[in-house]
MOPAC internal coordinates of N, CA, C and O (Angstrom, degrees):
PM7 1SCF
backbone

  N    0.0000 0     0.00 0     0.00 0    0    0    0
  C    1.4520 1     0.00 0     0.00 0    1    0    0
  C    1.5326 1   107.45 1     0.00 0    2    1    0
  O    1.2310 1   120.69 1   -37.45 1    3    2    1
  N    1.2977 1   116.28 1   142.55 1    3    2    1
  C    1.3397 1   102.34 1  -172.55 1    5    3    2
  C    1.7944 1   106.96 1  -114.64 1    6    5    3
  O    1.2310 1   128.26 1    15.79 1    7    6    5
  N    1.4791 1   101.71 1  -164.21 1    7    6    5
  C    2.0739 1    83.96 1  -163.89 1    9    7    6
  C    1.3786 1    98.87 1   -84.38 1   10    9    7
  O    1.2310 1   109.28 1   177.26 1   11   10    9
  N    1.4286 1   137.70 1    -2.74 1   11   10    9
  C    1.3185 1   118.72 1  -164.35 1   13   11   10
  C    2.1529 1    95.28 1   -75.97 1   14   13   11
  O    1.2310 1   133.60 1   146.70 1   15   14   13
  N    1.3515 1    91.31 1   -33.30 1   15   14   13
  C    1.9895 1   115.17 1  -172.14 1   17   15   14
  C    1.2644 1    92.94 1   -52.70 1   18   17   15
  O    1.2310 1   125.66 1   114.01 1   19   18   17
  N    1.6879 1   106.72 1   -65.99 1   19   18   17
  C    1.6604 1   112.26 1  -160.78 1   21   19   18
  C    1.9776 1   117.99 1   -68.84 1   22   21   19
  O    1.2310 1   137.54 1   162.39 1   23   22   21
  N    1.3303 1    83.63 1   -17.61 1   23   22   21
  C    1.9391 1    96.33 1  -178.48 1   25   23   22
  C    2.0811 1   100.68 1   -76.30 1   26   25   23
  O    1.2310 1   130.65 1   130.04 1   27   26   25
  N    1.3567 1    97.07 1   -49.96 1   27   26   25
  C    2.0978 1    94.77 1   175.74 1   29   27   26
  C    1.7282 1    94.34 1   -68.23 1   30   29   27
  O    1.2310 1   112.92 1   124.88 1   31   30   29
  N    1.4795 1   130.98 1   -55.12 1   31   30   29
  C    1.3606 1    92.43 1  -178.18 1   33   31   30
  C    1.3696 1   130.85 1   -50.16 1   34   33   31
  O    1.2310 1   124.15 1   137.32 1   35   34   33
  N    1.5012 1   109.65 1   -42.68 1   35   34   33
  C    1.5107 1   124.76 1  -174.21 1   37   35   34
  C    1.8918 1    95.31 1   -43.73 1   38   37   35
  O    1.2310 1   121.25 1   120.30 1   39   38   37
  N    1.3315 1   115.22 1   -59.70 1   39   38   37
  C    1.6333 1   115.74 1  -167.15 1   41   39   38
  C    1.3414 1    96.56 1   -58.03 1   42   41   39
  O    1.2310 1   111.27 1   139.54 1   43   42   41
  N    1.5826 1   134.05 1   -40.46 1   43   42   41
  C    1.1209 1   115.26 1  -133.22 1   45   43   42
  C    1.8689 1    93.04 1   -95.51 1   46   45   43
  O    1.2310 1   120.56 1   170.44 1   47   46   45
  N    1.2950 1   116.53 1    -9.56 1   47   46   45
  C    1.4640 1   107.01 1  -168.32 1   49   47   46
  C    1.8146 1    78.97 1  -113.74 1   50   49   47
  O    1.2310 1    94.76 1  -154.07 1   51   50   49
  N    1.0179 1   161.56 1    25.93 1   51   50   49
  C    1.4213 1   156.75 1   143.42 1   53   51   50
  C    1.7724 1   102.54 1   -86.84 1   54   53   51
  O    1.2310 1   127.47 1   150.00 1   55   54   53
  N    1.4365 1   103.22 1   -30.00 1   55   54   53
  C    1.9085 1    93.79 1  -174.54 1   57   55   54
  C    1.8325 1    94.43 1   -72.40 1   58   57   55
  O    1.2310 1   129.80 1   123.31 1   59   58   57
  N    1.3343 1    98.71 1   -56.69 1   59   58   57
  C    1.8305 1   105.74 1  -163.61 1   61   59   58
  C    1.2238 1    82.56 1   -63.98 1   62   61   59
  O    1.2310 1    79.15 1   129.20 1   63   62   61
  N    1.2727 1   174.10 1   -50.80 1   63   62   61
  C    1.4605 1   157.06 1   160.26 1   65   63   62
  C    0.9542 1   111.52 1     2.22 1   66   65   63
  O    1.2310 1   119.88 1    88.99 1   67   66   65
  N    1.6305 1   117.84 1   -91.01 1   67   66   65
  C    1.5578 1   145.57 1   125.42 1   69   67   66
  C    1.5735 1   108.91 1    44.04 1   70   69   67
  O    1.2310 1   136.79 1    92.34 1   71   70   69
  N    1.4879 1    85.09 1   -87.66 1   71   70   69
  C    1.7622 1   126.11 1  -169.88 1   73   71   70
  C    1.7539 1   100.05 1   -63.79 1   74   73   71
  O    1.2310 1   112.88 1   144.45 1   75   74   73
  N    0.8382 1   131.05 1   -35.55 1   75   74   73
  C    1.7476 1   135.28 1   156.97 1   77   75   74
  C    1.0828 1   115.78 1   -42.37 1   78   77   75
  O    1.2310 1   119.85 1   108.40 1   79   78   77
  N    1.6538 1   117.89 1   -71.60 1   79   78   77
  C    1.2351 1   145.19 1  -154.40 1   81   79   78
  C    1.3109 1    93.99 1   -66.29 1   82   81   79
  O    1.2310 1   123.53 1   131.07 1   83   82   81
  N    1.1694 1   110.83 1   -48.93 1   83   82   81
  C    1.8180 1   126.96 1  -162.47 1   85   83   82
  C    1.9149 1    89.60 1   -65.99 1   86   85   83
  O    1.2310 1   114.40 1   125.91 1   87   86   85
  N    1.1490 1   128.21 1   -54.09 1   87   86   85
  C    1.0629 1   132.81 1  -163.42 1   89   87   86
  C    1.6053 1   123.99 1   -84.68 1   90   89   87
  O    1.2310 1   136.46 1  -172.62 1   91   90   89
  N    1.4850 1    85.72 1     7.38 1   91   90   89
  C    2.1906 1    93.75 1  -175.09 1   93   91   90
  C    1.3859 1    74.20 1  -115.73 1   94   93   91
  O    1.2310 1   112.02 1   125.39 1   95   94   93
  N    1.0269 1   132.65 1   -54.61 1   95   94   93
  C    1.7941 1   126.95 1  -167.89 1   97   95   94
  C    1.4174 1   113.88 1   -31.61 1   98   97   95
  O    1.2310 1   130.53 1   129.30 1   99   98   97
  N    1.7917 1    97.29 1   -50.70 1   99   98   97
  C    1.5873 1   104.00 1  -170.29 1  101   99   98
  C    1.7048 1   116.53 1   -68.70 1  102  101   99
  O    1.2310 1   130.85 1   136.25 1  103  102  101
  N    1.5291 1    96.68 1   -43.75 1  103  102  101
  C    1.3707 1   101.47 1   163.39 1  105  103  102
  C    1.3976 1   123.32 1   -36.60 1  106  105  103
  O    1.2310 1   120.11 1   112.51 1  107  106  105
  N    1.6848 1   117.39 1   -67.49 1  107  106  105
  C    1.3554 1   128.27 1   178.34 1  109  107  106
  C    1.0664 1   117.32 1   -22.23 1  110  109  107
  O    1.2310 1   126.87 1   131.67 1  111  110  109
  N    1.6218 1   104.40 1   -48.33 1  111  110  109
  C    1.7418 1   124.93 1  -146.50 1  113  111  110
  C    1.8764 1    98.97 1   -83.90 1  114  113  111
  O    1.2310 1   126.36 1   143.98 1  115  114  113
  N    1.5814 1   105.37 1   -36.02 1  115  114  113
  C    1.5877 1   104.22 1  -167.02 1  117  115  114
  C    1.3280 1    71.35 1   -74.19 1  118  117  115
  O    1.2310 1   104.96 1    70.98 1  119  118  117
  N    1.5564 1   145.42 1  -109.02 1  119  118  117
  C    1.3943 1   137.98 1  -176.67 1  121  119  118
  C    1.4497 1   114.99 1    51.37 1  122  121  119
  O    1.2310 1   129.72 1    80.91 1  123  122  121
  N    1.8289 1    98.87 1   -99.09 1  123  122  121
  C    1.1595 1   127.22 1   179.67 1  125  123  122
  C    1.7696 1   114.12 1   -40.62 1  126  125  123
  O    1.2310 1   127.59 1   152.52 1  127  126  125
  N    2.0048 1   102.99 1   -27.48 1  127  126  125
  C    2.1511 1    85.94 1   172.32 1  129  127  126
  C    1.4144 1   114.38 1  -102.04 1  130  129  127
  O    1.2310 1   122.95 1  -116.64 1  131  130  129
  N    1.5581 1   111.95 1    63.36 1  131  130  129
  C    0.9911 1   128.46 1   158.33 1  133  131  130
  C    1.4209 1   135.68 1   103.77 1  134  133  131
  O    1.2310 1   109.85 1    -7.95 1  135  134  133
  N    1.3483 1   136.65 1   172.05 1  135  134  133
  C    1.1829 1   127.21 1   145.35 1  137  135  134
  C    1.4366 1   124.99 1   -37.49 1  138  137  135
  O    1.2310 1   113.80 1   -29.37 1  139  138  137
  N    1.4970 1   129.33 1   150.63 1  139  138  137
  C    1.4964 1   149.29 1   166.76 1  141  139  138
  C    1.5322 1    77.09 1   -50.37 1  142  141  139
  O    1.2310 1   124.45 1   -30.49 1  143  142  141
  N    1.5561 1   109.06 1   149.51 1  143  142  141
  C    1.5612 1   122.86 1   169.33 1  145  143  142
  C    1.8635 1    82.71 1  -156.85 1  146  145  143
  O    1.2310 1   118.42 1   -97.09 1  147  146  145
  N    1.4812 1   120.62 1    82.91 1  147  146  145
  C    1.2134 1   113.34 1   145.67 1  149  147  146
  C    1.5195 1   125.03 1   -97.67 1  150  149  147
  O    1.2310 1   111.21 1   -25.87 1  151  150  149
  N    1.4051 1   134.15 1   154.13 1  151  150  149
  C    1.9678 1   107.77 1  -175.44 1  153  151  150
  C    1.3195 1   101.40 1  -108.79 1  154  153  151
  O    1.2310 1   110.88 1  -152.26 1  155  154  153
  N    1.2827 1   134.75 1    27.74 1  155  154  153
  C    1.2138 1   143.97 1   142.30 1  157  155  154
  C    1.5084 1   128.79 1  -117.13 1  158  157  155
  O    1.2310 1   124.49 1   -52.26 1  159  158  157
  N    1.7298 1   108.98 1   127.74 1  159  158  157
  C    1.6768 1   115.78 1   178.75 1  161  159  158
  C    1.2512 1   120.94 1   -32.94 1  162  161  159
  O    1.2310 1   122.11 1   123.36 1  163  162  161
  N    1.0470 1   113.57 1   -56.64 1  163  162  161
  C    1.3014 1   130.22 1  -171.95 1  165  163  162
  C    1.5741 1   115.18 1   -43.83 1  166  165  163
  O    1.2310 1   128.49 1   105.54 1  167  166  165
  N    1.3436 1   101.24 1   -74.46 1  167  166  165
  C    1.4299 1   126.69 1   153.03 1  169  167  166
  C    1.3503 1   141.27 1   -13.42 1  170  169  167
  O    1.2310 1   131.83 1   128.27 1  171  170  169
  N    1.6519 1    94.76 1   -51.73 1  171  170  169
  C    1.6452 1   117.53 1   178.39 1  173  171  170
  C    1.5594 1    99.32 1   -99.80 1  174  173  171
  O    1.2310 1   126.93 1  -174.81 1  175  174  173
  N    1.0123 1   104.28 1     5.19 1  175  174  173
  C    2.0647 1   101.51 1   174.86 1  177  175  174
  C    1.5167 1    97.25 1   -98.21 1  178  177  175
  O    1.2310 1   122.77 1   129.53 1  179  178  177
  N    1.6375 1   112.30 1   -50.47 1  179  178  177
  C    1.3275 1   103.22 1   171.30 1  181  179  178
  C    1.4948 1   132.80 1   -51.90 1  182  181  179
  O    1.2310 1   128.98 1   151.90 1  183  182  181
  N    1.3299 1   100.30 1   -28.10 1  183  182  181
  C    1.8488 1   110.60 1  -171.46 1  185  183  182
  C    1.8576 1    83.78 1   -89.06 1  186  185  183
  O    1.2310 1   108.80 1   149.32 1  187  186  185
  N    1.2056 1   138.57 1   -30.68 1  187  186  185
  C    1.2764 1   118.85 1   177.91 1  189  187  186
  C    1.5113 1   117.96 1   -60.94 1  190  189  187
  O    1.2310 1   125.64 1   123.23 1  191  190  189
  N    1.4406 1   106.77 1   -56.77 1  191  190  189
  C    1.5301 1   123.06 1   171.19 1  193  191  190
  C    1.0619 1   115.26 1   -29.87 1  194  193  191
  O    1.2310 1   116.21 1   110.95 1  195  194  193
  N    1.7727 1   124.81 1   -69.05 1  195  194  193
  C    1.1992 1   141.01 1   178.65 1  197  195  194
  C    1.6918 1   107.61 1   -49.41 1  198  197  195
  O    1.2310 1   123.20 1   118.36 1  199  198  197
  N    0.9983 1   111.47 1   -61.64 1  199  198  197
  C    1.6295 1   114.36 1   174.16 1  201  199  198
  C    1.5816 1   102.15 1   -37.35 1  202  201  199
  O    1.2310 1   118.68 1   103.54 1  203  202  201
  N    1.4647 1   120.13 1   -76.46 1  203  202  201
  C    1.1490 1   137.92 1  -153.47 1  205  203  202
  C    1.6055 1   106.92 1   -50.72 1  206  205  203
  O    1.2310 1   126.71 1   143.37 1  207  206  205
  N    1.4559 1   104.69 1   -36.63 1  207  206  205
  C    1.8942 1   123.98 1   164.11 1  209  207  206
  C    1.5893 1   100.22 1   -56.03 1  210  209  207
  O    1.2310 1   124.06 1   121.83 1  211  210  209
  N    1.2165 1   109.82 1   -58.17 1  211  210  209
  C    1.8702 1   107.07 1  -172.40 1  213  211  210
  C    0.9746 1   104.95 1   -43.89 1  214  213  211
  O    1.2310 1   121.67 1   121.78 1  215  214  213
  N    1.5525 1   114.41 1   -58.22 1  215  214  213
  C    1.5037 1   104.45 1  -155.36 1  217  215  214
  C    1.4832 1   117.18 1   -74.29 1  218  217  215
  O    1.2310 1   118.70 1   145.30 1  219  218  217
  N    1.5046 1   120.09 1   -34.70 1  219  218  217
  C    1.3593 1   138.66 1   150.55 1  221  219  218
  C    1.7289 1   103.85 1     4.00 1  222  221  219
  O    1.2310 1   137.63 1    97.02 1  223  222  221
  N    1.9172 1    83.45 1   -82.98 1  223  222  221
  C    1.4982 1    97.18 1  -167.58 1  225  223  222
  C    1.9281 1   120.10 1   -63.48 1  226  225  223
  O    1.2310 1   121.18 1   168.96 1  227  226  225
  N    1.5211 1   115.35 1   -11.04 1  227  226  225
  C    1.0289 1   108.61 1  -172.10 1  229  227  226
  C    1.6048 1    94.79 1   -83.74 1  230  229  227
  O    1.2310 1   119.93 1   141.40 1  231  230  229
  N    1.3753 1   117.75 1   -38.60 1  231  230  229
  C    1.0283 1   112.87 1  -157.46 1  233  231  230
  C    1.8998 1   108.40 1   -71.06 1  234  233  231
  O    1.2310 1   121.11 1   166.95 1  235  234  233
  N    1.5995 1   115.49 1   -13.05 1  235  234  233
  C    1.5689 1   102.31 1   159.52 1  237  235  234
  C    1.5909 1   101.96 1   -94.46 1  238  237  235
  O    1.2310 1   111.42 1  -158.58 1  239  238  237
  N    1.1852 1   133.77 1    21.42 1  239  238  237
  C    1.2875 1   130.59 1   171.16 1  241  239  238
  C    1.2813 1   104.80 1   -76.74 1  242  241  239
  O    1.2310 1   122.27 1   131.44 1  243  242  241
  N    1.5784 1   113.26 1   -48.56 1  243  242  241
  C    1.4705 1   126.18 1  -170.54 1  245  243  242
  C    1.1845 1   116.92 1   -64.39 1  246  245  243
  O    1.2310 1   125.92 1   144.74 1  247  246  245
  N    1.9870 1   106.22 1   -35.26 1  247  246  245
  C    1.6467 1   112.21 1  -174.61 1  249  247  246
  C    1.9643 1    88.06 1   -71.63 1  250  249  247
  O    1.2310 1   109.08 1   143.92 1  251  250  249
  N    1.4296 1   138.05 1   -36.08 1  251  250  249
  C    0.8727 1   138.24 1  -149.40 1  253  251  250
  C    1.8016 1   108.46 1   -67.86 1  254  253  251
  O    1.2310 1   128.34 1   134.35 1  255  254  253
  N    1.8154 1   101.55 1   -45.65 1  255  254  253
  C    1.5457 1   109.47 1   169.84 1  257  255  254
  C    1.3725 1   115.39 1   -50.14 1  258  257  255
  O    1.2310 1   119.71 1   135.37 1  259  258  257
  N    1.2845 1   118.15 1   -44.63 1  259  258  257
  C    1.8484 1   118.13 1   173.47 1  261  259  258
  C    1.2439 1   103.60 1   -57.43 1  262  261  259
  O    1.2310 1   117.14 1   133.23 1  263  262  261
  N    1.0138 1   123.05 1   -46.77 1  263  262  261
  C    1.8921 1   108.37 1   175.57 1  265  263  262
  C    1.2475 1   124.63 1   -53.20 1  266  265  263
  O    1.2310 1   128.90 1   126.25 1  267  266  265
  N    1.6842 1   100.45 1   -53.75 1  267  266  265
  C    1.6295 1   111.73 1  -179.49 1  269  267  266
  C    1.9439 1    89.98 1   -60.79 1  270  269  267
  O    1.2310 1   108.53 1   114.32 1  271  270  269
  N    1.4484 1   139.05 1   -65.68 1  271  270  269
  C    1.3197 1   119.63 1  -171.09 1  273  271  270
  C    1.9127 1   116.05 1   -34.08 1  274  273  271
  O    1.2310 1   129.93 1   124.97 1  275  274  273
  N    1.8137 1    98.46 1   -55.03 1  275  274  273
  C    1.3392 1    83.60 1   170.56 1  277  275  274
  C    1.5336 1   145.91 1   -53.74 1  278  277  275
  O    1.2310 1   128.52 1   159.27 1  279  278  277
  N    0.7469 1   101.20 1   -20.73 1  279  278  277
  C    2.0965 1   122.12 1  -166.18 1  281  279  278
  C    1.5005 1   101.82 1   -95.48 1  282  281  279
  O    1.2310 1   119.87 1   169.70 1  283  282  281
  N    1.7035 1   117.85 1   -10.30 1  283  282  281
  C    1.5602 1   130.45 1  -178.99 1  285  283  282
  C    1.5985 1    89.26 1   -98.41 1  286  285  283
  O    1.2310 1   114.44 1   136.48 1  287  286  285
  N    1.3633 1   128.14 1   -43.52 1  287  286  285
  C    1.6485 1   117.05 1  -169.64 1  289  287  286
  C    1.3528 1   111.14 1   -57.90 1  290  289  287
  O    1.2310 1   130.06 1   143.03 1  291  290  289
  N    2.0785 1    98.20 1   -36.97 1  291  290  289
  C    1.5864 1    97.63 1  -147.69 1  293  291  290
  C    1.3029 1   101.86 1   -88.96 1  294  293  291
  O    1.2310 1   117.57 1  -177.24 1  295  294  293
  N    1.9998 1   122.23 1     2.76 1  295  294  293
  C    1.1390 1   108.89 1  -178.21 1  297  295  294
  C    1.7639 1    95.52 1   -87.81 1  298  297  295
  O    1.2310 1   122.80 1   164.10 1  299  298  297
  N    1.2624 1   112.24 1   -15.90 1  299  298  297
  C    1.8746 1   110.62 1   177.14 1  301  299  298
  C    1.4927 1   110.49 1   -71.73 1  302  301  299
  O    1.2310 1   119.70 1   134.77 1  303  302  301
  N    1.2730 1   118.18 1   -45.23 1  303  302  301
  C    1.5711 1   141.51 1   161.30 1  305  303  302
  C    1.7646 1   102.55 1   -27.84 1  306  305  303
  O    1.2310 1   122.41 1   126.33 1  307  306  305
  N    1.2942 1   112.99 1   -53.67 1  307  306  305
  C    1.1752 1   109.91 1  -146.00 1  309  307  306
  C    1.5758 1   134.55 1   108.58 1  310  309  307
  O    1.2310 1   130.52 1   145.42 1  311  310  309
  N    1.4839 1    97.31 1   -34.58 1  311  310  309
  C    1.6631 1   113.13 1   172.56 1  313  311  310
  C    1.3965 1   128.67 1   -56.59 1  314  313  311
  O    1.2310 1   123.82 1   159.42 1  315  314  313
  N    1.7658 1   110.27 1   -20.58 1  315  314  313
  C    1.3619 1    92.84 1   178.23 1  317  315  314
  C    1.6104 1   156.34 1   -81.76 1  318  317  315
  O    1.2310 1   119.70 1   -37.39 1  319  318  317
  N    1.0427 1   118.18 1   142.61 1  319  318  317
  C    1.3586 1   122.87 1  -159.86 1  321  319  318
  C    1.2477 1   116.32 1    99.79 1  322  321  319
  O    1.2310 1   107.02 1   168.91 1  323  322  321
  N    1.4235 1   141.77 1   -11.09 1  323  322  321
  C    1.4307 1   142.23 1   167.81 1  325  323  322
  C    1.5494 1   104.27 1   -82.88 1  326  325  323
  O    1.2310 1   128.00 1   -43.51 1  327  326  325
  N    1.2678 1   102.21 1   136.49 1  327  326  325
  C    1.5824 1   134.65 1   151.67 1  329  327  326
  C    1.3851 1   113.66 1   -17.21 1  330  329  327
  O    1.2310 1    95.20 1  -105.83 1  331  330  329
  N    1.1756 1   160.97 1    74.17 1  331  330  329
  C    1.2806 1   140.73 1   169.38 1  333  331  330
  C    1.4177 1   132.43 1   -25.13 1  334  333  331
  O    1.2310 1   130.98 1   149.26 1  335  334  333
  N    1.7167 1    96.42 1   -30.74 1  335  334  333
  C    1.4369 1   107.53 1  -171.61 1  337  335  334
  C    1.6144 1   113.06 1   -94.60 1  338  337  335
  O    1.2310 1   129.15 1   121.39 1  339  338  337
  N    1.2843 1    99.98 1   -58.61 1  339  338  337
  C    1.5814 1   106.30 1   173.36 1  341  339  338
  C    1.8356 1   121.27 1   -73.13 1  342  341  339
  O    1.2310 1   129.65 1   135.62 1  343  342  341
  N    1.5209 1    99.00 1   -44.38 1  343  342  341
  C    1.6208 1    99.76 1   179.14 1  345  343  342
  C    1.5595 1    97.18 1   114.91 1  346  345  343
  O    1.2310 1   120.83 1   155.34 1  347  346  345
  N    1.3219 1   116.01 1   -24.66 1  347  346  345
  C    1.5629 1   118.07 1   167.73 1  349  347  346
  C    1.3874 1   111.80 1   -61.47 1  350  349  347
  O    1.2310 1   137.69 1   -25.47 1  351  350  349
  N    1.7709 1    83.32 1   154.53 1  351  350  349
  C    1.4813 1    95.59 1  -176.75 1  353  351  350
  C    1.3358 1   116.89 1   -88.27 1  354  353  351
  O    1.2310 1   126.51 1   -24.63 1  355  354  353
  N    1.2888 1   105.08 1   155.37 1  355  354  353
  C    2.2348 1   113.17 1  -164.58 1  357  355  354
  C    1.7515 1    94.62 1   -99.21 1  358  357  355
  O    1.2310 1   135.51 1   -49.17 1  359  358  357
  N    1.1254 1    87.58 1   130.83 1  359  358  357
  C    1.7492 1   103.98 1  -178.03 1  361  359  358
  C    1.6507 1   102.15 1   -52.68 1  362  361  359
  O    1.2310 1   128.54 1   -27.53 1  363  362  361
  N    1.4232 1   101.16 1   152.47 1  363  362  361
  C    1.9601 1   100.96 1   171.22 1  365  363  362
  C    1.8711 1    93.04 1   -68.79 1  366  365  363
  O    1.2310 1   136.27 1   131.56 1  367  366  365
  N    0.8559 1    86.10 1   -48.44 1  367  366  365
  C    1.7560 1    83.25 1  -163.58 1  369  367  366
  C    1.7606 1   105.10 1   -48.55 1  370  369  367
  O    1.2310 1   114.44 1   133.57 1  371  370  369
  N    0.9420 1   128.14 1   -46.43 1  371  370  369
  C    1.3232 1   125.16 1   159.32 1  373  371  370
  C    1.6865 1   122.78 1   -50.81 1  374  373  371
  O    1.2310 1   116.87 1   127.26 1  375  374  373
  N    1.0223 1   123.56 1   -52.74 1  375  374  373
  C    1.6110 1   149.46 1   165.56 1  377  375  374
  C    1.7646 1    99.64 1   -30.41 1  378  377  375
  O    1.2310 1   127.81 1   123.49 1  379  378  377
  N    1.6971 1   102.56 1   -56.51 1  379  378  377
  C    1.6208 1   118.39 1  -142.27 1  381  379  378
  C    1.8314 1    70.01 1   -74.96 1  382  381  379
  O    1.2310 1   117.19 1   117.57 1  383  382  381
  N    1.4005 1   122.95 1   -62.43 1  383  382  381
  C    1.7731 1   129.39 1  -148.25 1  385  383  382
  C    1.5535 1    95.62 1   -60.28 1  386  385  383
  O    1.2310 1   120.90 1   133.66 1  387  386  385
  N    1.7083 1   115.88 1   -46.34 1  387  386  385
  C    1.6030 1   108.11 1  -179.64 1  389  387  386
  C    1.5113 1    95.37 1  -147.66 1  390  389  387
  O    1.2310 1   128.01 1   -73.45 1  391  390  389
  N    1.6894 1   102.18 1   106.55 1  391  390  389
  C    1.1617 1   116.45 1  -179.35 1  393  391  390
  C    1.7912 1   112.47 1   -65.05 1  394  393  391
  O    1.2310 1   120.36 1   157.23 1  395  394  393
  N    1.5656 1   116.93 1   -22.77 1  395  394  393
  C    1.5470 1   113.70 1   159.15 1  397  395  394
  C    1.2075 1   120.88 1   -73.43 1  398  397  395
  O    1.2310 1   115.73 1  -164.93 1  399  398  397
  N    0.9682 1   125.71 1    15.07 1  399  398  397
  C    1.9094 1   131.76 1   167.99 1  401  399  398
  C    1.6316 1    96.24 1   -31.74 1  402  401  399
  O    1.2310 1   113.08 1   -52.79 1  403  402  401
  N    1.3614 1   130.68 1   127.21 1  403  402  401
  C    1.2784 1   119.03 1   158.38 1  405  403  402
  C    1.9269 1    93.11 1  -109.99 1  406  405  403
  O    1.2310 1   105.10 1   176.93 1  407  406  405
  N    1.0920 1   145.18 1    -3.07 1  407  406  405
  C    1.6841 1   159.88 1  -139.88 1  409  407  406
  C    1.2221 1   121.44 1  -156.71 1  410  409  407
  O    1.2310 1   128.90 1   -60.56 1  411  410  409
  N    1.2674 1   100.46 1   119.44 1  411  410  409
  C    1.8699 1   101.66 1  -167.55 1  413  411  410
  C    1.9663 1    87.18 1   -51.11 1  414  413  411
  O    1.2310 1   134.42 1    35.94 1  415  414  413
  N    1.2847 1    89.72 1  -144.06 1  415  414  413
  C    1.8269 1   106.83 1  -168.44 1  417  415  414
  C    1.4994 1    87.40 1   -97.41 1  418  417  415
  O    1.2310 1   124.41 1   114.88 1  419  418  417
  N    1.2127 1   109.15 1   -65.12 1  419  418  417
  C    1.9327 1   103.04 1  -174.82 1  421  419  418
  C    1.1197 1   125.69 1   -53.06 1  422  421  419
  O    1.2310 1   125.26 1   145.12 1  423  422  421
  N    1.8158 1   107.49 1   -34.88 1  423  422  421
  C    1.4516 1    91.33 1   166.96 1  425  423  422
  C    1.3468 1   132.77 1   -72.08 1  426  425  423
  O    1.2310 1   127.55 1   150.21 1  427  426  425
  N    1.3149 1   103.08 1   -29.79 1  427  426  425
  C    1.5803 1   107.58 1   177.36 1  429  427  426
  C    1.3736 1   111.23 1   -56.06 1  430  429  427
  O    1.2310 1   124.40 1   134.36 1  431  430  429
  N    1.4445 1   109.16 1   -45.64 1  431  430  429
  C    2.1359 1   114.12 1  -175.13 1  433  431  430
  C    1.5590 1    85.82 1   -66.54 1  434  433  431
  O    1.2310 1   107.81 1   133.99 1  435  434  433
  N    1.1037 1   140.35 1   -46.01 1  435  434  433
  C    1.6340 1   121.88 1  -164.08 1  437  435  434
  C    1.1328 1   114.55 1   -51.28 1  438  437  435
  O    1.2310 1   121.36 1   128.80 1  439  438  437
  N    1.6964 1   115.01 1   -51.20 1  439  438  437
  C    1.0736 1   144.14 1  -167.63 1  441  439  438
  C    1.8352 1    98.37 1   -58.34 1  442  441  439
  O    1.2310 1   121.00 1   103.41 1  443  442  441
  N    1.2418 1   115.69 1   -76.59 1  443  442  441
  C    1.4615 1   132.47 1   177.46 1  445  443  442
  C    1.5739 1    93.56 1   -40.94 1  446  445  443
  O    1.2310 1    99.93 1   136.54 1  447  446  445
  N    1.1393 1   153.89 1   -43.46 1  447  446  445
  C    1.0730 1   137.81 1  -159.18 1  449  447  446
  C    1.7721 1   110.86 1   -89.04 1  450  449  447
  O    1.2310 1   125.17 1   128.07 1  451  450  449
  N    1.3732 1   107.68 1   -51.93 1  451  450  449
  C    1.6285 1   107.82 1   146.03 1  453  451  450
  C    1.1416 1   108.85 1   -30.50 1  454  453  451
  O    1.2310 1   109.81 1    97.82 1  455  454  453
  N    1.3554 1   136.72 1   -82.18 1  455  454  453
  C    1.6383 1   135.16 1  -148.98 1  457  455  454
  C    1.6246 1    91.20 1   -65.83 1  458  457  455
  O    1.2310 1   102.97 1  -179.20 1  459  458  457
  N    0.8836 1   148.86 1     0.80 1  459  458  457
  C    1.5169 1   146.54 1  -167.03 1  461  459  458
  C    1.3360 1   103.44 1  -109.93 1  462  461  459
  O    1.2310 1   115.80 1   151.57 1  463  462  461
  N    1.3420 1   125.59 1   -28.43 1  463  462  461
  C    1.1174 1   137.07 1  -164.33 1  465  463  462
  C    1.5042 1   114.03 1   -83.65 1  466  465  463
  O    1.2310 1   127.40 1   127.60 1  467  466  465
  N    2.0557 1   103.36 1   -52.40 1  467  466  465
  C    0.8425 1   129.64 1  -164.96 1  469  467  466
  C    1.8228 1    97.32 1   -67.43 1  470  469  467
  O    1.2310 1   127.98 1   120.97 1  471  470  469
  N    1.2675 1   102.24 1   -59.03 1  471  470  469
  C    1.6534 1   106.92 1  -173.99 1  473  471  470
  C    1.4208 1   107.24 1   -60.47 1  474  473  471
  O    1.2310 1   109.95 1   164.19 1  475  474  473
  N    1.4206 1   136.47 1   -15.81 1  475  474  473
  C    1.4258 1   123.88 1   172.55 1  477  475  474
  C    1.2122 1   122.69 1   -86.50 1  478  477  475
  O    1.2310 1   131.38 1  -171.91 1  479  478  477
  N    1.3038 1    95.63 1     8.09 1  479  478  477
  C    1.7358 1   100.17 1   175.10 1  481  479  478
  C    1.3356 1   122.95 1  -117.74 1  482  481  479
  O    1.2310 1   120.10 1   180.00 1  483  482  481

């Protein structure tokens, strides 16, 4: 991969960084004005639910920033875009759909098919 490749990944997993950060903040902030105050059950189960979904999703947002940190080292590393497993290189087109690719496509389906294997037994 050469630096013009590794410089748009570098932007492109520092913006969706960004775009996280920007989006747990806001959360925080509705948070912080208070308890749900709906005056119907119903209502305040829904605004619980919905909450309980927010936070859900931030909380693989957060596991999601450790990825994006990792995939930022390994482009300083040198590592990025190689296979972890094989040492091959991970297609852009794979890269561009999930810039944390640490696994070409086969390895990942190999991999997924093991773990499928393993848990049915």
């Amino acid at each position: 991969m050469n630096e013009r490749q590794l410089a748009y990944f570098r932007a492109k997993l520092l913006r969706w960084k960004a775009d996280i950060s920007a989006e747990a903040k806001a959360t925080l902030e509705t948070l912080k004005e208070g308890p749900i105050q709906e005056p119907d059950q119903t209502d305040r189960a829904s605004s619980e639910t919905d909450w309980a979904l927010e936070l859900r999703t931030r909380d693989r947002q957060r596991k999601l920033i450790s990825k994006i940190d990792s995939a930022l080292r390994r482009i300083d590393a040198g590592d990025y875009g190689y296979c972890e497993i094989t040492g091959e290189p991970i297609s852009l087109q794979r890269l561009e759909a999930r810039p944390i690719a640490t696994m070409t496509l086969e390895a990942q389906e190999r991999h997924e098919r093991e773990e499928r294997v393993s848990r049915d037994d």
